[in-house]
N, C-alpha and C positions, 0 to 999 in steps of 0.2 A: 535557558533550561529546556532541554525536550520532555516528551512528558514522561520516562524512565525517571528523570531526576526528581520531578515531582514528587510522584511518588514517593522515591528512594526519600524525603524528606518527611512526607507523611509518616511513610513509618517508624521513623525516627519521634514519633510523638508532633510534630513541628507542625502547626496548622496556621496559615495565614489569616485575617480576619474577613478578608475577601479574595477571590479567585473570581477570574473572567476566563472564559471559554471559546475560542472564538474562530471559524476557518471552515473550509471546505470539509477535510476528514474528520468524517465522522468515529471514526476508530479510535483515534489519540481522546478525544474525548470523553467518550465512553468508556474506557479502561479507568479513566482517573474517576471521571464520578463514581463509578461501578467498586474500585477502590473503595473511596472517599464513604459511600455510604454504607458498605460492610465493617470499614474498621474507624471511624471518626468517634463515634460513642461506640459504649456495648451493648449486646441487649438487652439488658435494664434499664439503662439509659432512654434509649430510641423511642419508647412506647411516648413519652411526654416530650420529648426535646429535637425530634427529627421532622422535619416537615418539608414536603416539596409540592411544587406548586408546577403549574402548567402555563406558557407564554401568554397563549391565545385565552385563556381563560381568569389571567389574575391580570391583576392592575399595578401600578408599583405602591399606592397607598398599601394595597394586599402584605407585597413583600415588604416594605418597609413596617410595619405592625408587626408581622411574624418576628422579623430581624433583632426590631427593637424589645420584644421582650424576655428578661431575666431567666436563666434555665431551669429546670426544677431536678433537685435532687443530684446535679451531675455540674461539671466543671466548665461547659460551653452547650449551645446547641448547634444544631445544623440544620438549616434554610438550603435545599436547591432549589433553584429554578431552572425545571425544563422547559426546551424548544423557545428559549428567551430571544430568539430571532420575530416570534409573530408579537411578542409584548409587545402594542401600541405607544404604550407612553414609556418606555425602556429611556428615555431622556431624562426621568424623573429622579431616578433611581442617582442622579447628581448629588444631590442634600445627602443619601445616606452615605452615599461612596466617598467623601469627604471627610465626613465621622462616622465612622464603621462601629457600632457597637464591638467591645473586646473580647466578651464572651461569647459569640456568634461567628460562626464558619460561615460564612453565604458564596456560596456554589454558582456561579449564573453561565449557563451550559448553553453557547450561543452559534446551532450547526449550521451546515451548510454554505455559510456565509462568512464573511468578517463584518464585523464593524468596523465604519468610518471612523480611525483613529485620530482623523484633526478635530474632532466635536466637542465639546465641553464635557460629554462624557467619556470619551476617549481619550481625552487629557489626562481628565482626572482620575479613569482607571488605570493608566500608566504610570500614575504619581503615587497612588493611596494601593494598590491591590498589585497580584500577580498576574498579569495577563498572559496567555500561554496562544499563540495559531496556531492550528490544529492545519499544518499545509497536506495536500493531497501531494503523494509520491509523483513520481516520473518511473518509470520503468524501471530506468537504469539506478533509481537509489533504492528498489527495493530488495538487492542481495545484502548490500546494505542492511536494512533495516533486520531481512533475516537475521544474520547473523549477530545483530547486536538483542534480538530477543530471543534467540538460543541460548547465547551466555547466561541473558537475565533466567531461564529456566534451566540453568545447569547442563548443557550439552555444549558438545563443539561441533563446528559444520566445517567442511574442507569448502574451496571457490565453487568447483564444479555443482559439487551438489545444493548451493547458494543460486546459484545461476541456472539452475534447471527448475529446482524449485518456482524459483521468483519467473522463467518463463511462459511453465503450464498453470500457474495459479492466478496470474498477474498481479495488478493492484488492490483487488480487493484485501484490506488488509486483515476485514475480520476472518476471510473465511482462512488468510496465510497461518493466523495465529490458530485458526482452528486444529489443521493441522500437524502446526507445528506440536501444540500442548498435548495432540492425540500420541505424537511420536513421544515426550514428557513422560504420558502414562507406561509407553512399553518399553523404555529403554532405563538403565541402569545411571544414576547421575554420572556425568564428566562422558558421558559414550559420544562416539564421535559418527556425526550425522554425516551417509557418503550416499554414493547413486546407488549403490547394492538396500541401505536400508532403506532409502526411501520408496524403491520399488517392493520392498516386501511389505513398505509400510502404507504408504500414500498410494500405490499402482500404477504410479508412472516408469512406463520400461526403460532401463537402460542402454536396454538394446534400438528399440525402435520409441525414437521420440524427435521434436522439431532441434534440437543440440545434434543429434546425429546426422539428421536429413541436412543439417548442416553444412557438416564437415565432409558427408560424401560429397554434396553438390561443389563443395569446394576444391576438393581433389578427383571431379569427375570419376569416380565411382561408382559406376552404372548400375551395376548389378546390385549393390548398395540401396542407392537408390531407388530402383525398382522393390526393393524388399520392404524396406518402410513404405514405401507408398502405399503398398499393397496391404500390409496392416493394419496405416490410417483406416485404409478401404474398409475394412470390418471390423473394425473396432471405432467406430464415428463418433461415439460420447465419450471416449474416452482421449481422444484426439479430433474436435471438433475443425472442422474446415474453416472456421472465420479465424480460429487460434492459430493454427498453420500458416494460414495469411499473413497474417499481422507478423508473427514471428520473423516472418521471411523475409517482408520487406524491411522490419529494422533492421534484420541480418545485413543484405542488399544497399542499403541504405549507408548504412555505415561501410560497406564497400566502397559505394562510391566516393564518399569521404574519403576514404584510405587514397584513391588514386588521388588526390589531390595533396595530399599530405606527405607520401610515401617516403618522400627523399630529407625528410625533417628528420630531428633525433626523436629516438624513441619515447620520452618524454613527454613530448610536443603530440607527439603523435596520439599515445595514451589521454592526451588531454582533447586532443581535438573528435577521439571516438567515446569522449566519456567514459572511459574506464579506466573503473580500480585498479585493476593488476592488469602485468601482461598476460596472463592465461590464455585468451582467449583471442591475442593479437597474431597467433600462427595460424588461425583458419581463417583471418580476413586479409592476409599474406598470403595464401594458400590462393584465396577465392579470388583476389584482384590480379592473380596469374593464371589462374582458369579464364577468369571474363573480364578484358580490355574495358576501357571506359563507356565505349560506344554500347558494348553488349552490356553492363551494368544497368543504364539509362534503361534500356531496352527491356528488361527483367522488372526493371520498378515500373514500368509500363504494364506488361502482362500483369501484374500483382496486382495493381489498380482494378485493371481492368476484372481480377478474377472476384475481387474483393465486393465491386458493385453485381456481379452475376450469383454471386451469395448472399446479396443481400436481397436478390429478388428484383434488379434494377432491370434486369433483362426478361422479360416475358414470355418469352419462349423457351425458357430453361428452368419452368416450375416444375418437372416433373425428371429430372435430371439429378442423384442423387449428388452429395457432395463428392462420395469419393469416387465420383468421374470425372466431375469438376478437378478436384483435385490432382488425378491422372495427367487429364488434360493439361493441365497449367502447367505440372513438372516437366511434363513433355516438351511443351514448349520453350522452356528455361533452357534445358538442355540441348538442345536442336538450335 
């Protein structure tokens, strides 16, 4: 179950008597608790029967006491425990997770991290409770993820505007949803999310953005390319130079994959660049006929290199804004 299902179960009434929490993102986790603690009781309920508790600061005797006792006035209570990663004796927590009290939701919201699944407690959450990881994305599955929480908010997204998105946002996934839901408020349900609305909505251009620096650089495009560039130039928060970086070398990157693959079927090939759809398999066709193998290598070179001079690796280039940096670098791609 990812954690849409969850949910989609909670509110179907459906409450487990135990829930473990567990994984690097922090995001998947926090929608369910955030969830869980708006709609598990009501607010008549909550006043007597909702209780959460802090890792570092409770004990498991703590939680097991809360757990175990009878609800008042209401059909179950609910026990979270946050930041259940710094709980000391979280091994304890064995005896209850074995016989889970039945009227008792207990939440154990465990971020950052996983727990060691071969452990006695990791057994036994496996056996007795739902445990859900909470995986941190890759890049490449966050169009993905876009688009399956557009649906859950009633919108549809076309590829491109999935793929632009999930570029200038990245992985952070609260601020993607942030977004997302802000678009939720201004558009009509079933409206279909494209790169026209997202720049009226989000401010990411259409016109000039690292998708396009793309596909010029791919079809050498020059005057193209000089025109983005030029408006990275003055517009620098809105298109940061470490995000142009990064973009480019995955761009790059998976180019040079392509030379390696080029003459498989399409298929194969789609699989060996990680992607969903062929969308976006004619501007890495495009660009591995612009720049030969050698020159590819050579590009993820300059990219490296521009990416440590942005970070300040280079000392003589403190006082050197990015978008000359920036200049510079395309310059050299292209040359």
């Amino acid at each position: 179950m990812d954690y849409l299902d969850i949910i989609k179960e909670m509110k179907k009434g459906d409450y487990r008597p135990v829930y473990f929490l567990h994984g690097e993102e922090a995001y998947f986790i926090d929608a369910i608790t955030d969830f869980v603690e708006a709609n598990c009781l009501n607010e008549t309920e909550k006043a007597f029967n909702q209780t959460v508790l802090y890792g570092k600061e409770t004990t498991a005797m703590q939680v097991v006491d809360a757990a175990r006792r009878m609800p008042m006035m209401a059909p179950r209570q609910l026990v979270v425990i946050k930041e259940a990663q710094s709980m000391r004796d979280i091994a304890a927590l064995e005896s209850y997770v074995n016989q889970p009290a039945l009227t008792t939701v207990l939440l154990i919201c465990h971020k950052h991290k996983k727990l060691r699944m071969n452990t006695k407690l990791g057994k036994l959450l496996k056996q007795k409770s739902l445990v859900f990881e909470s995986k941190r994305l890759y890049d490449n599955q966050v169009p993905a993820f876009i688009k399956k929480y557009i649906k859950s908010i009633k919108l549809e997204i076309n590829e491109s505007a999935a793929e632009l998105l999930a570029e200038y946002l990245g992985t952070d996934l609260g601020k993607v949803v942030n977004e997302l839901d802000k678009l939720a408020i201004n558009l009509a349900p079933s409206s279909l999310v494209d790169v026209k609305i997202i720049e009226e909505n989000i401010g990411i251009s259409r016109s000039y953005n690292v998708f396009e620096l793309q596909k010029a650089l791919a079809l050498q495009d020059k005057e193209k390319i000089y025109r983005i560039v030029n408006y990275f130039s003055v517009q620098p928060k809105k298109n940061p130079f470490v995000l142009v970086v990064g973009s480019l070398y995955n761009f790059f990157s998976k180019v040079l994959i392509y030379h390696g693959v080029a003459k498989l079927d399409e298929q194969a090939i789609l699989s060996a660049l990680n992607l969903k759809s062929r969308y976006f398999l004619k501007d890495y066709r495009a660009a591995a006929r612009s720049f030969p193998y050698s020159k590819t290598k050579e590009i993820i070179g300059i990219l490296h290199e521009y990416d440590l001079k942005s970070k300040g690796v280079d000392m003589n280039l403190t006082n050197v804004p990015d978008g000359d940096l920036c200049k510079e670098m395309i310059y050299k791609i292209i040359h």
